[in-house]
C-alpha positions in Angstrom: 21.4 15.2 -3.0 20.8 14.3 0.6 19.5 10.5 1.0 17.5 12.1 4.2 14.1 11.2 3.3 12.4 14.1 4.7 14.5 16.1 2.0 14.1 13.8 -0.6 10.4 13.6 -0.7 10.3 17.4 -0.8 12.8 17.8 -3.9 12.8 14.4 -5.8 10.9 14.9 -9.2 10.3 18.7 -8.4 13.5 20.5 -9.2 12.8 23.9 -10.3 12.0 24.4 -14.4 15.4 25.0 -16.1 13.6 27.7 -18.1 11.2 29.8 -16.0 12.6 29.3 -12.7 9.2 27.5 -11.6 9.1 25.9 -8.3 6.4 23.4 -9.4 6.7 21.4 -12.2 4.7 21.8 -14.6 2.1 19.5 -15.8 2.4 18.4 -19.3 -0.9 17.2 -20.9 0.1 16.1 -24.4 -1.1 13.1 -25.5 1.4 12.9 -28.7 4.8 14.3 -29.2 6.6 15.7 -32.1 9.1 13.3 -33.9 12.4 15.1 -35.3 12.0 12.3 -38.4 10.6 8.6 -38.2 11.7 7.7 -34.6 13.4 10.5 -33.7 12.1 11.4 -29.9 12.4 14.0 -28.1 13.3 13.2 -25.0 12.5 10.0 -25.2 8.2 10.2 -25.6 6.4 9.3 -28.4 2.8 8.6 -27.1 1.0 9.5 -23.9 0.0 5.5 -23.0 3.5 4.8 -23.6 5.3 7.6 -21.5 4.9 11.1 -20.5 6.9 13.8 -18.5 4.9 14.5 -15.8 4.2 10.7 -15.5 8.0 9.6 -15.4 9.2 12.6 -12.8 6.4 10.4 -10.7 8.1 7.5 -11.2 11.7 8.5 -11.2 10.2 9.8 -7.4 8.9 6.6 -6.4 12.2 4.9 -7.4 14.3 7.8 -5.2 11.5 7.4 -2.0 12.3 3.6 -2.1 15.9 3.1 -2.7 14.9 1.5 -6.2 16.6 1.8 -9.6 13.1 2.0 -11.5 9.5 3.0 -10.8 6.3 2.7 -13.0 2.7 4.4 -12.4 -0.6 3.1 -12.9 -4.3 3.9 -13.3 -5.0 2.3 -9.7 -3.3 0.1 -6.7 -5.3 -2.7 -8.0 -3.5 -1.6 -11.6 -0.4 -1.9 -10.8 -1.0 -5.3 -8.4 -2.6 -6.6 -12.0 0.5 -5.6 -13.8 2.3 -8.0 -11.7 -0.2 -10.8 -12.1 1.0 -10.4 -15.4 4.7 -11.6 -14.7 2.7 -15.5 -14.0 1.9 -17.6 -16.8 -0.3 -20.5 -16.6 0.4 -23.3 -14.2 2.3 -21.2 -12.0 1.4 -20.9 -7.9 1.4 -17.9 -5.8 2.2 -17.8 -2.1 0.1 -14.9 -0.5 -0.5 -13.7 2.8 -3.5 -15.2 4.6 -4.6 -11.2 5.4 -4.7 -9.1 2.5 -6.8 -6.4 0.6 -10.0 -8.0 -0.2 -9.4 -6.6 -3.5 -6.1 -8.3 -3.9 -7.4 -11.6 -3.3 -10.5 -11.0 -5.2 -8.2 -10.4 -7.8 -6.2 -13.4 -7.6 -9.3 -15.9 -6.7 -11.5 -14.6 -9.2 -9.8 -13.5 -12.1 -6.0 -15.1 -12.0 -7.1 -18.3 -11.1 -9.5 -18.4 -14.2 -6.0 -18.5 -16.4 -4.4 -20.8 -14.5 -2.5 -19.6 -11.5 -3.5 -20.7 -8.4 -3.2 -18.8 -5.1 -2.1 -20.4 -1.8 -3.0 -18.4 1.2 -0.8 -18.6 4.2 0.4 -16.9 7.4 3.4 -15.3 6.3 4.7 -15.0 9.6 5.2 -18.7 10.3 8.2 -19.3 8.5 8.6 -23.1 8.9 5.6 -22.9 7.2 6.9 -20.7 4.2 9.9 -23.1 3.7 7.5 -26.3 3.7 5.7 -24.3 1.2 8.4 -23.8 -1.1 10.3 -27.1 -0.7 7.9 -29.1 -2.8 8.2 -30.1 -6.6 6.4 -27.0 -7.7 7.3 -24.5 -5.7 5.4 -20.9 -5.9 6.9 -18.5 -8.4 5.6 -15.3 -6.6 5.2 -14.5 -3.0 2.8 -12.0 -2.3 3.5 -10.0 1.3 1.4 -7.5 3.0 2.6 -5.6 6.1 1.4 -4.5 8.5 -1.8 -6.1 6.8 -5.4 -5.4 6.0 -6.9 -5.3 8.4 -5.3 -7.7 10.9 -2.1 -5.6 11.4 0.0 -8.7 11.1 4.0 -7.8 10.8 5.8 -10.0 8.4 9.5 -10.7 8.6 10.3 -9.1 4.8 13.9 -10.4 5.3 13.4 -13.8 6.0 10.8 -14.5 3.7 12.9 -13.2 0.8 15.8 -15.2 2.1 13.2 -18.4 1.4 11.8 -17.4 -2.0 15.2 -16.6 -3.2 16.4 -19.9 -3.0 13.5 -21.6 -5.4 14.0 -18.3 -7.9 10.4 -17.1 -6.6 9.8 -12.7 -7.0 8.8 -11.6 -3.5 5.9 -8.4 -3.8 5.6 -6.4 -0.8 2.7 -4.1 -0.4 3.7 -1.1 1.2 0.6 1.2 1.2 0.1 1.2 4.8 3.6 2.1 5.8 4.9 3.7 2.8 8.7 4.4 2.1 8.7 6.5 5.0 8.3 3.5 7.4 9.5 0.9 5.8 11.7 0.3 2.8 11.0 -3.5 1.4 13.9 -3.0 -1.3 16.3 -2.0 1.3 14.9 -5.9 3.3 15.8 -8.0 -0.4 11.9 -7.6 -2.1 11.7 -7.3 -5.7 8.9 -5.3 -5.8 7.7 -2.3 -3.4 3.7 -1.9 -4.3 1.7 0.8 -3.6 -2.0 2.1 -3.8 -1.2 6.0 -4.2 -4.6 6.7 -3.3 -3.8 6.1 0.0 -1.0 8.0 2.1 1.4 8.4 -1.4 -1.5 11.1 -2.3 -2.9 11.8 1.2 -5.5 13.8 0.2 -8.2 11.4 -0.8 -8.9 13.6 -4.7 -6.7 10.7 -6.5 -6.7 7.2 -7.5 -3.3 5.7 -8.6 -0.9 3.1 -7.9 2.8 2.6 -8.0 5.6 0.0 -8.7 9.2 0.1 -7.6 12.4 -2.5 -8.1 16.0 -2.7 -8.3 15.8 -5.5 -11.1 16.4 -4.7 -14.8 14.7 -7.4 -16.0 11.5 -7.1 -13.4 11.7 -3.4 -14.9 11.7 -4.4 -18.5 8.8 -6.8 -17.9 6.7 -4.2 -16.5 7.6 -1.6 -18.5 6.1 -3.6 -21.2 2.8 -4.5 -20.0 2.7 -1.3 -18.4 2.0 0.0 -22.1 0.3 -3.3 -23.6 -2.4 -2.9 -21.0 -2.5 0.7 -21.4 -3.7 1.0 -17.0 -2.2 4.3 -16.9 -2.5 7.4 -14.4 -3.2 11.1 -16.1 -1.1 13.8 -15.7 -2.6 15.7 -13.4 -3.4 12.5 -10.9 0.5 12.2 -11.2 0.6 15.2 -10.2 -1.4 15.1 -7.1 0.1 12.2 -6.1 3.5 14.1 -6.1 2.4 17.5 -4.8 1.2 14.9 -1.4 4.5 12.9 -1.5 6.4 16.3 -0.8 4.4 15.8 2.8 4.6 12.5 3.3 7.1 12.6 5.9 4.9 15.2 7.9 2.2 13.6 7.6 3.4 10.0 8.7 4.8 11.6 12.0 1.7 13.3 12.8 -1.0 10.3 12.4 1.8 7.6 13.6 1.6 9.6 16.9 -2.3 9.6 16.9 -2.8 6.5 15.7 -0.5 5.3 18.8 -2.5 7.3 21.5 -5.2 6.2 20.5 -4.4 2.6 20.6 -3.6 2.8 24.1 -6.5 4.4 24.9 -8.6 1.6 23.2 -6.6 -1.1 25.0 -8.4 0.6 28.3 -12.1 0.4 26.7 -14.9 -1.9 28.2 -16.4 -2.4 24.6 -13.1 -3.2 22.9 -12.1 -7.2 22.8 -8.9 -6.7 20.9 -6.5 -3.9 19.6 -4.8 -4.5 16.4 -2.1 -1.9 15.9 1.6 -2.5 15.2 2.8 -0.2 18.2 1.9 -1.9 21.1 4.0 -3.3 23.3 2.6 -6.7 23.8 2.3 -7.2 19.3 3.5 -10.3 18.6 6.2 -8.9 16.7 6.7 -6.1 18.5 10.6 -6.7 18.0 10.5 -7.0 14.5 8.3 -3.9 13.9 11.4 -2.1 15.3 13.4 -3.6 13.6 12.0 -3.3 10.3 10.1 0.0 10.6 10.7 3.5 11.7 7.5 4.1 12.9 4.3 1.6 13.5 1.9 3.4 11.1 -1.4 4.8 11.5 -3.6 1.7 10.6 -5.2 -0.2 13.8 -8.2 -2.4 14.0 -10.6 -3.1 16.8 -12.9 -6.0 17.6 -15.8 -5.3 19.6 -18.3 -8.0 21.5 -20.6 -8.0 18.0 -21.6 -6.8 14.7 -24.1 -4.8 15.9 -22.8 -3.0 18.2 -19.8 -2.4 15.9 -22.1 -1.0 13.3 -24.0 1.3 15.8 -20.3 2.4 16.7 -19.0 3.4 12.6 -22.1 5.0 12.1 -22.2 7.5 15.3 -18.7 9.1 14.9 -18.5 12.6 13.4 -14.8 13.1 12.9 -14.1 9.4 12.0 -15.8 9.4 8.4 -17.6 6.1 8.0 -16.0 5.4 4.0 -14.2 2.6 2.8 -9.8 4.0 1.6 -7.2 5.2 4.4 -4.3 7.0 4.6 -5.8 11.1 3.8 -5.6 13.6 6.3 -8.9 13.3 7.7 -9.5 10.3 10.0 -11.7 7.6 8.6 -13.5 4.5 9.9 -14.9 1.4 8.5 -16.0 -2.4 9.0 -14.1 -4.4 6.9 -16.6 -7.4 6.5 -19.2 -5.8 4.6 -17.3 -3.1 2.9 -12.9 -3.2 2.1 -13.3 -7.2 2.5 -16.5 -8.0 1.2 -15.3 -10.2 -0.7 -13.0 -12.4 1.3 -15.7 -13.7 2.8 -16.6 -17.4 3.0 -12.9 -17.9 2.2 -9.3 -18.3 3.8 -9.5 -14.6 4.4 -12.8 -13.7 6.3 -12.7 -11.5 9.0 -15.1 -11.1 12.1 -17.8 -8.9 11.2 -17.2 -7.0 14.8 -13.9 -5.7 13.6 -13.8 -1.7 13.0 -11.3 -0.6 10.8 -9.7 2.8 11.6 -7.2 4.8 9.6 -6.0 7.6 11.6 -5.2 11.1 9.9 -3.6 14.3 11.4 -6.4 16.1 13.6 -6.0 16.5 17.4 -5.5 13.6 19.2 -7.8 14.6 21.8 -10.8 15.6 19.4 -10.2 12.3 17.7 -10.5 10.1 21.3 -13.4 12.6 21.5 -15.5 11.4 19.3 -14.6 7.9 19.5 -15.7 7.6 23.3 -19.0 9.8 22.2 -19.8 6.7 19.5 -19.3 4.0 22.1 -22.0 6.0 24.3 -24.2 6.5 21.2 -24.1 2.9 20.2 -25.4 1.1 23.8 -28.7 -0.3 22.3 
């Protein structure tokens, strides 16, 4: 097959039934499976928690989309980020990024660190800072990379970090929701792990909740694999499903916000209300370079900071094609403010953010509507 990506995300895991000539898989719901004697599996499943069809052609799609050898599905994004957590034992450090999910650091500060592993927050992009933090007598065992990240947009040099954590034996994560395979391939840049929350762009459609793993390592693999079954945080059938009947538009999709998202960051740039723009595309990022470099398009995640909270909350809650909801990455446009909702619970840490910043994740309606309805809500919210 083509390694195209456009092609691939259309075809892999969804070649037509061998038996009925059916274009679309099918989805199989069985929660047990026949064994030909004690042991004897067909085709390899025994149990639904275990393994399933529909589940693997997921995951066998997920491996082809990133360039990976293996790929394992999960109940959730904050799932399959636990599963991971479970590769630390006790007395180990992690190295995160100083902007992150609040989820994924509400994870790590309030449940990891209760057994022992302690989380370092730190801007990513500084790497003389990333090689101080490694060159000590316990260096971290897991660096945890987001980019571009939530919500701050900041780019991190994949490559280079990796270069750093390989040297002290340390697994380097990279969450790749926001730009999916599509934009950016962390396996391809020396990561271990490529992480995603399908509920975002992977399913596109904001009807699923799901998560997704994928590596080159056959050990990493094996270690998953394992608690991926122990822990029992699986996806059903039929949200494997969804999340492969939107992967076959990813590409599409991408294209189409990327290009809003892009407009529309110039256009905020020009605003009186707007302080700062936070979107990867512009030509005066800080890593602006490296964004090229690293990614074939910016993405269709920006943030903006506006003179206050208030005003910022009279904003969200006057547009009418921007839904005000927490989640990104569907079709439809949606906005937020981080502080109080995604990030509530970063704050009074490392992680807080300004409660002026809007969060907005940009789907695929007209450009023009969209810009629209953003300059209607800054007229709707002058007190």
């Amino acid at each position: 097959m083509t390694d195209r990506f456009e092609t691939l995300a259309v075809h892999a895991g969804a070649e037509p039934d061998p038996e009925t000539g059916a274009v679309v898989p099918a989805i199989q719901m069985s929660t047990t499976f026949k064994q030909d004697g004690v042991g004897g599996l067909r085709g390899g499943f025994e149990y639904g928690r275990s393994g399933n069809p529909t589940r693997a052609a997921l995951e066998s799609t997920i491996a082809t989309l990133e360039n990976g050898t293996y790929g394992l599905a999960f109940a959730s994004g904050l799932a399959a980020t636990q599963a991971i957590g479970y590769l630390l034992d006790p007395g180990h450090r992690l190295l995160m990024s100083d902007d992150v999910y609040g989820g994924t650091w509400r994870l790590a500060d309030k449940v990891w660190r209760r057994y022992g592993i302690e989380t370092d927050p730190i801007d990513l992009r500084d790497l003389d800072a990333v090689a101080a933090a490694f060159n000590v007598e316990k260096p971290p065992r897991l660096v945890w990379i987001e980019t571009p990240s939530n919500p701050l947009m900041k780019v991190i040099d994949i490559s280079a970090v990796a270069r750093l954590a390989a040297v002290v034996g340390a697994i380097t994560v990279v969450d790749n929701t926001f730009a999916t395979p599509y934009l950016q391939r962390p396996l391809e840049l020396g990561a271990d792990l490529a992480l995603h929350s399908a509920t975002k762009y992977l399913g596109g459609h904001s009807d699923v909740v799901s998560g997704l793993i994928a590596t080159r390592s056959d050990e990493l693999a094996e270690r998953l694999r394992f608690h991926q079954n122990a822990a029992g945080a699986v996806p059903s059938p039929f949200d494997c499903f969804l999340v492969m009947r939107g992967l076959r538009t990813l590409a599409l999709r991408m294209e189409r916000a990327s290009a809003n998202a892009l407009v529309l960051a110039l256009w905020l740039c020009e605003r009186p209300e707007v302080a700062t723009v936070h979107y990867p595309g512009l030509p005066d990022h800080p890593a602006a370079a490296l964004v090229v470099r690293q990614m074939r398009l910016p993405g269709a995640m920006l943030s903006v900071e506006l003179q206050d909270e208030a005003r910022a909350r009279r904003f969200v809650g006057a547009t009418r094609l921007f839904t005000l909801a927490e989640s990104l990455g569907a079709v439809e446009s949606l906005i937020e403010l981080p502080a109080p909702m995604t990030h509530a619970s970063v704050a009074d840490s490392p992680l807080a953010v300004s409660p002026a910043l809007v969060r907005l994740s940009v789907g695929i309606e007209n450009v023009d509507d969209l810009r629209a309805d953003l300059e209607q809500a800054f007229a709707a919210s002058v007190q």
